[in-house]
C-alpha positions in Angstrom: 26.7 -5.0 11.6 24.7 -5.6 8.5 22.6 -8.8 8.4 23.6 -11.7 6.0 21.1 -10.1 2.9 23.1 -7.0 3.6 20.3 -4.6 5.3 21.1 -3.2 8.6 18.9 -4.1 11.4 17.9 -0.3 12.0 16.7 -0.7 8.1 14.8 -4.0 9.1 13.1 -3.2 11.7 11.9 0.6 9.8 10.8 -2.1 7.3 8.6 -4.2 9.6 7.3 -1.1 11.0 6.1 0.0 7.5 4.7 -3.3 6.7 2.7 -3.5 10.1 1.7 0.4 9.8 0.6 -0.2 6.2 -1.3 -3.2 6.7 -3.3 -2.1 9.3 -3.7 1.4 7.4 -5.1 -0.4 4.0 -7.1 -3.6 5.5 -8.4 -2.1 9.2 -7.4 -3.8 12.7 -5.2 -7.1 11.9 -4.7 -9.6 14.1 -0.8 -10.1 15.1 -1.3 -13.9 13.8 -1.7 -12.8 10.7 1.1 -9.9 10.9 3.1 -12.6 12.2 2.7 -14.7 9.0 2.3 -12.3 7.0 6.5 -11.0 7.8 7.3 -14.0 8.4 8.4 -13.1 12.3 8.4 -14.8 15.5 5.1 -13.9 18.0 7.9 -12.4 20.4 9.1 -10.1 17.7 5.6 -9.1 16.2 5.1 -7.9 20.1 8.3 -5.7 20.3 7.3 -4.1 16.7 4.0 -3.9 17.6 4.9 -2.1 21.3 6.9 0.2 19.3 4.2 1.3 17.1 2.0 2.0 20.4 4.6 4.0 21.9 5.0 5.9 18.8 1.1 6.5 19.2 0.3 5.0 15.6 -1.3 1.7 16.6 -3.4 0.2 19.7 -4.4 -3.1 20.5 -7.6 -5.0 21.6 -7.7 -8.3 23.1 -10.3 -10.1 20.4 -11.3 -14.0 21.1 -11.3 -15.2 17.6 -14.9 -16.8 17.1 -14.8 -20.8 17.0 -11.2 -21.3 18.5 -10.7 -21.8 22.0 -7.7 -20.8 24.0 -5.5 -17.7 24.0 -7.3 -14.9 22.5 -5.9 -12.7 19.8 -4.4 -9.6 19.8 -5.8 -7.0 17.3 -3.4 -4.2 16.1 -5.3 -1.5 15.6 -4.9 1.7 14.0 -5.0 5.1 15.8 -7.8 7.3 14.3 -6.3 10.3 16.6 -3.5 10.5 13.4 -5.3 12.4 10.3 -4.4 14.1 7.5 -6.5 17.2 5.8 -7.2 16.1 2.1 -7.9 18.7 -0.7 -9.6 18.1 -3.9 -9.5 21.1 -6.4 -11.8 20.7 -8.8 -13.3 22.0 -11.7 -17.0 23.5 -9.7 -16.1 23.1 -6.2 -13.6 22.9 -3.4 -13.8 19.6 -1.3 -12.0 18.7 1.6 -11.7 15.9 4.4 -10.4 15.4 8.1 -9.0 11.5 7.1 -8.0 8.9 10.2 -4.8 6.5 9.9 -6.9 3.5 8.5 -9.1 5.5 6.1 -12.2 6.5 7.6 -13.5 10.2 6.8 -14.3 12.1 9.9 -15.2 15.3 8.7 -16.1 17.3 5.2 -16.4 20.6 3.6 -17.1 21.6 0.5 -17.4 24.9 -1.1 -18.8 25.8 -5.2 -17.6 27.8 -7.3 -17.6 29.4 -10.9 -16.4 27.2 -13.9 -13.4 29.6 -15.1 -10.7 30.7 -14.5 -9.4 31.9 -11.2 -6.9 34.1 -9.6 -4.6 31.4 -8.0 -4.1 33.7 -4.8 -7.8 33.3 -4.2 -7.9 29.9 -4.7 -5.2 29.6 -2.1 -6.8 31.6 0.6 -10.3 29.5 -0.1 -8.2 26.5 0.6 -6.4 27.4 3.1 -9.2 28.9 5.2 -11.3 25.2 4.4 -8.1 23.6 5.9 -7.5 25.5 9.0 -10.8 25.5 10.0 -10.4 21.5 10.0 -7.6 21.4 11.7 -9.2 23.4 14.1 -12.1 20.6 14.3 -9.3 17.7 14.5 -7.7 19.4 17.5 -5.8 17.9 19.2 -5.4 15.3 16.9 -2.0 14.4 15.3 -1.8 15.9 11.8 0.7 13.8 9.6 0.4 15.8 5.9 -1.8 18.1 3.9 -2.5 16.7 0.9 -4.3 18.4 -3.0 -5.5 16.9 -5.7 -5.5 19.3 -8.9 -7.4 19.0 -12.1 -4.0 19.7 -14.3 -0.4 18.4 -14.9 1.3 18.8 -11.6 5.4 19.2 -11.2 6.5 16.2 -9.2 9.5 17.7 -7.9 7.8 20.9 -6.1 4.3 20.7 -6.6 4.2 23.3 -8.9 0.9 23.3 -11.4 2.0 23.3 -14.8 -1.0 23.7 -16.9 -4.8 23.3 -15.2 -7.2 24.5 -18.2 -10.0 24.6 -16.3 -8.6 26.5 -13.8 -6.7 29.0 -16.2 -3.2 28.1 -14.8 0.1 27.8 -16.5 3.3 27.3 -14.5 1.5 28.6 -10.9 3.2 27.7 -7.5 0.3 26.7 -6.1 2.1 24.5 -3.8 4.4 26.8 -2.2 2.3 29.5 -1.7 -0.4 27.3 0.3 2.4 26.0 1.9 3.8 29.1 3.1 -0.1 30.3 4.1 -0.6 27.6 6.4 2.9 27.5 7.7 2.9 24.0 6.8 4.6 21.1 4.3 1.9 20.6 1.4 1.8 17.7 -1.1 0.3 18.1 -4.6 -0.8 15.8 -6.9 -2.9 15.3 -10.0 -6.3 14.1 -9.7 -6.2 11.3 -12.0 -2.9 10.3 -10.4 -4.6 10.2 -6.9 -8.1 8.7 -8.3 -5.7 5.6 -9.3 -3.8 5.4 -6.0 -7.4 5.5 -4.3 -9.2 2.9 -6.4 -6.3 1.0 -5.8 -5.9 0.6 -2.6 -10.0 0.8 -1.4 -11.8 0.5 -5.0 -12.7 -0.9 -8.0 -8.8 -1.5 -8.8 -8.2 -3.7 -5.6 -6.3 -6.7 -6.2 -4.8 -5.5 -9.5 -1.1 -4.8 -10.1 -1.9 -3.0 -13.4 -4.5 -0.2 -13.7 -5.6 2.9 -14.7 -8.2 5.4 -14.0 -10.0 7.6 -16.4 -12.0 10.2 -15.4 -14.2 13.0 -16.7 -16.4 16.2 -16.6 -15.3 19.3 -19.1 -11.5 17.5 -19.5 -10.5 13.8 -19.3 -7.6 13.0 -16.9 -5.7 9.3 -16.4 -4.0 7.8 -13.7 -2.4 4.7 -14.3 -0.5 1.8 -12.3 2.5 -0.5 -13.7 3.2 -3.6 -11.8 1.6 -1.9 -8.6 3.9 1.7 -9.3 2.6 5.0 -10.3 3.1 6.0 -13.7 4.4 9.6 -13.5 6.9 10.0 -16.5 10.2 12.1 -15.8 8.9 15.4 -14.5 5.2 13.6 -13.2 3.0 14.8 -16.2 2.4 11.4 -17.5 -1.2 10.3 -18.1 -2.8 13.3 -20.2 -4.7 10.9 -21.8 -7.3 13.9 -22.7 -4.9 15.2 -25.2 -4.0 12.6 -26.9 -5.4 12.8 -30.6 -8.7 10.7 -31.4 -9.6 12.4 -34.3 -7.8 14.6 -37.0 -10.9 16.2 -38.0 -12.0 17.4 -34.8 -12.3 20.7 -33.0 -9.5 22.8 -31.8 -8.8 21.8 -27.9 -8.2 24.4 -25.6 -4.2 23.0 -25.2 -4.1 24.1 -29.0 -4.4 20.8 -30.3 -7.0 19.5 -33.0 -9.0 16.3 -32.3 -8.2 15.6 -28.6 -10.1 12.8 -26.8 -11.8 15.3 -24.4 -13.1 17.1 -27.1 -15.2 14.1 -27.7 -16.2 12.8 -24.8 -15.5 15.3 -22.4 -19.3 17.1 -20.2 -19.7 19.6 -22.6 -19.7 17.9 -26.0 -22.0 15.4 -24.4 -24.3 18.8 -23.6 -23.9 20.6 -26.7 -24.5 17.2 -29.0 -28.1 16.9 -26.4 -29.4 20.4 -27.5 -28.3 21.7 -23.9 -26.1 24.2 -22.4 -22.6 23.4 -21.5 -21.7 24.0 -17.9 -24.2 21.9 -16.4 -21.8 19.5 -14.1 -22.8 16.1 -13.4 -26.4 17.0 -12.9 -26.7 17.9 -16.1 -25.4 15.1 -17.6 -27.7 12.4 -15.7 -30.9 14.9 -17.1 -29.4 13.8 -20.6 -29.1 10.0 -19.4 -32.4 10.6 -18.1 -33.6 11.9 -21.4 -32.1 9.4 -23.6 -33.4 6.5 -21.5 -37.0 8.3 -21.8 -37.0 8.0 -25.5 -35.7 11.8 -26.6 -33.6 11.1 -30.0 -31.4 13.6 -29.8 -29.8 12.5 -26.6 -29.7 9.3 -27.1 -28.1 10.0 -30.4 -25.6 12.6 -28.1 -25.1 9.5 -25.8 -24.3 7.1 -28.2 -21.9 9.4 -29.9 -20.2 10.0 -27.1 -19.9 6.3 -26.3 -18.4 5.6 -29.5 -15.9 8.2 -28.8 -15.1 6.4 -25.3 -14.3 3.2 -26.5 -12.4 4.3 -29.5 -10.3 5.9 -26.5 -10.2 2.7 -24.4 -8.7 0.9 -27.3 -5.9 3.3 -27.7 -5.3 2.8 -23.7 -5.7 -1.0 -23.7 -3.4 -1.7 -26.5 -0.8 0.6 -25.1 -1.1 -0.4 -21.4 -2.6 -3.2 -21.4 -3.9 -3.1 -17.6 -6.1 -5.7 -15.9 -8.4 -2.9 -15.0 -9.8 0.3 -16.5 -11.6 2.2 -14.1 -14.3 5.3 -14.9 -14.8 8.5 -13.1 -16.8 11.4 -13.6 -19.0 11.3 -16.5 -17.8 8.5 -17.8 -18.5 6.5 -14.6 -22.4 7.9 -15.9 -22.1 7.2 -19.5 -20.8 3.5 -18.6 -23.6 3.0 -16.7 -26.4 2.9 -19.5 -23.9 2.6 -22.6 -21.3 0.2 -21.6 -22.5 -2.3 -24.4 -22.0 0.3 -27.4 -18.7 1.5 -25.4 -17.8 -1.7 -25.0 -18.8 -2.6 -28.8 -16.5 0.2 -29.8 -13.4 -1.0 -28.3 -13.6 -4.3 -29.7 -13.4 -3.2 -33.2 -10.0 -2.4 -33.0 -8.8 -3.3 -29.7 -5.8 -6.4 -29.9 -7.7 -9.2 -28.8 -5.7 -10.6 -25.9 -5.7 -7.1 -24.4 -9.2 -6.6 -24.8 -10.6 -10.3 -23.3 -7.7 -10.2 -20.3 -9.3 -6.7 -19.1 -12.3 -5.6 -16.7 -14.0 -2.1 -17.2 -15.4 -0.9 -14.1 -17.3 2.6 -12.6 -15.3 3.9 -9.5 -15.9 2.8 -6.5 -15.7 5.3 -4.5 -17.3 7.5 -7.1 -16.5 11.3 -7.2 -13.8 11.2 -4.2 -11.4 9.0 -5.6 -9.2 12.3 -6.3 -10.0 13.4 -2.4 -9.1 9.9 -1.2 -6.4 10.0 -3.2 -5.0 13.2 -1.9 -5.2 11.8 2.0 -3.3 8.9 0.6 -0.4 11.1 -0.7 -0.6 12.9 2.6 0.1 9.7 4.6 2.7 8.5 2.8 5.8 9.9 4.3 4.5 8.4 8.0 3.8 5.2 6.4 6.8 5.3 4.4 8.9 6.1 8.5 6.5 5.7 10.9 9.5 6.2 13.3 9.6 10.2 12.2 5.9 10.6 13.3 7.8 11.3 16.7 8.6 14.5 16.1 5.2 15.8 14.8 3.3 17.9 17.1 -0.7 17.6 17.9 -2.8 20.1 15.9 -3.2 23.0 18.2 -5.5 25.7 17.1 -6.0 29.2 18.7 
């Protein structure tokens, strides 16, 4: 029979299970005082939902005396690092992946370079999938809940297919569904930026905010962005190609056949080229140029400053069309923030509406280069946090 508000008490109760399973996933062990206030539940039922999630082997709990108070002690729901996911980040130099707990910690990394260029996507799946068997293999015999990939390119939402990855070379690949079918397993796939957002979110510069986005660079300039605490991802999940959107009329030709696109201006390489250096030089490259301009050499802080200008013409277009509490850099940008964020900042308010512009914080990422990575275990523990009752039918990673 369906409760007075309509929802069933099967539905309920998967509800408070998400809450609790969430909670503890985002903000560590939690007392079940505060998940009791926090659902607004009786102590008795807190204990049955919380007995559940044991039995489900999701959660434990510690007996904690709460420091100051007398009486009973508290019991602390914690949650159960023995549940991972493998996270993939597919970048533009270098494969990265993670063995990630329930509750966020990083238990084990591997990373592999590679060319700048474009590549044969049936390599690029066998790389992966060897860097993610031989993980699973390490997490054994751990619970594995999802596989998730963060891709430098516009990424189908409905399949995972990779529409367009410049950097990579792609155009309509199934990347998904063949590295699914390699590892014999489901596979989620998402866009970096999309996934850098999600991350600084919910353990980064962007916590606390409802309305975000993250913008984040090296030879192309992705954006992720958040609306009233929801993903922007447009019809088919392509939105936030905020590197093709045109800055300048005059500018160079972009490799997605457009003239003038933002990442033609700000993106690694123009930074490089404007310095008198080689492009292709990654993120080491670009702090020698920081480096440079800091140590008096004109023509990169000249480079610098251009490029700054170029950034917060971009920010302006973003503020005044989003208008987000919180813009969050990545990437290069992250670097070219850190010594220029007065001329960047100089830049957007020029043109920039003024309410916008005062009501918003610009901020490096805080968790640096692995907000896409983060991102990506996120996206693979969201259908367990979304039902932690169907975790019961996942098997433990076995590995031969």
């Amino acid at each position: 029979m369906p409760t007075p508000t309509g929802v069933g008490t099967d539905e309920l109760r998967r509800a408070n299970l998400r809450t609790i399973v969430q909670t503890v996933h985002t903000r560590g062990p939690t007392t079940r005082a505060v998940l009791t206030q926090q659902l607004g539940l009786n102590r008795s039922t807190i204990g049955g939902l919380t007995s559940e999630l044991q039995g489900l082997g999701l959660v434990s709990e510690e007996v904690a005396a709460v420091a100051g108070r007398s009486g009973r002690p508290s019991h602390l729901v914690v949650p159960r690092a023995d549940n991972v996911v493998v996270a993939v980040d597919l970048g533009v130099d270098r494969l990265s992946a993670a063995v990630v707990a329930l509750g966020g910690a990083v238990l084990e990394r591997r990373a592999r370079l590679h060319q700048r260029g474009e590549h044969d996507v049936a390599h690029v799946v066998d790389s992966v999938a060897q860097m993610v068997d031989d993980l699973l293999a390490w997490a054994a015999p751990a619970r594995c809940l999802g596989i998730g990939v963060a891709v430098a390119g516009a990424v189908r939402a409905e399949d995972g297919l990779v529409q367009f990855a410049p950097n990579l070379g792609w155009i309509g690949e199934p990347f998904t569904e063949l590295l699914a079918a390699r590892l014999g397993r489901p596979v989620l796939t998402g866009n970096d930026a999309n996934l850098g957002v999600l991350a600084e979110h919910l353990r980064g510069a962007a916590v606390g905010y409802r309305h975000a986005a993250y913008v984040a660079g090296s030879v192309g300039i992705g954006g992720g962005f958040l609306v009233d605490g929801v993903p922007l991802a447009g019809s088919r999940g392509y939105a936030g190609e905020v590197g093709h959107m045109q800055i300048d009329s005059t500018g160079p030709v972009c490799r997605c056949g457009a003239t003038g696109c933002w990442e033609m201006r700000v993106g690694e390489n123009q930074l490089l080229q404007l310095a008198g250096r080689l492009p292709g030089g990654g993120p080491d490259a670009v702090a020698e140029v920081i480096e440079a301009a800091r140590a008096g050499e004109t023509r990169a802080a000249e480079a610098l400053d251009d490029v700054a200008d170029w950034l917060g013409l971009g920010l302006r277009g973003l503020i005044n069309m989003f208008n987000p509490d919180v813009i969050v850099l990545g990437g290069n940008l992250a670097q070219v923030w850190s010594v220029a964020s007065s001329r960047v900042t100089a830049a957007v308010e020029r043109t920039a509406l003024l309410a916008p512009f005062t009501e918003v914080t610009i901020a490096p990422a805080q968790l640096q280069g692995e907000s896409p990575l983060i991102g990506a275990a996120e996206l693979a523990f969201a259908a367990a946090l979304d039902d932690p009752q169907a975790v019961a039918e996942l098997p433990a990673t076995t590995h031969a």
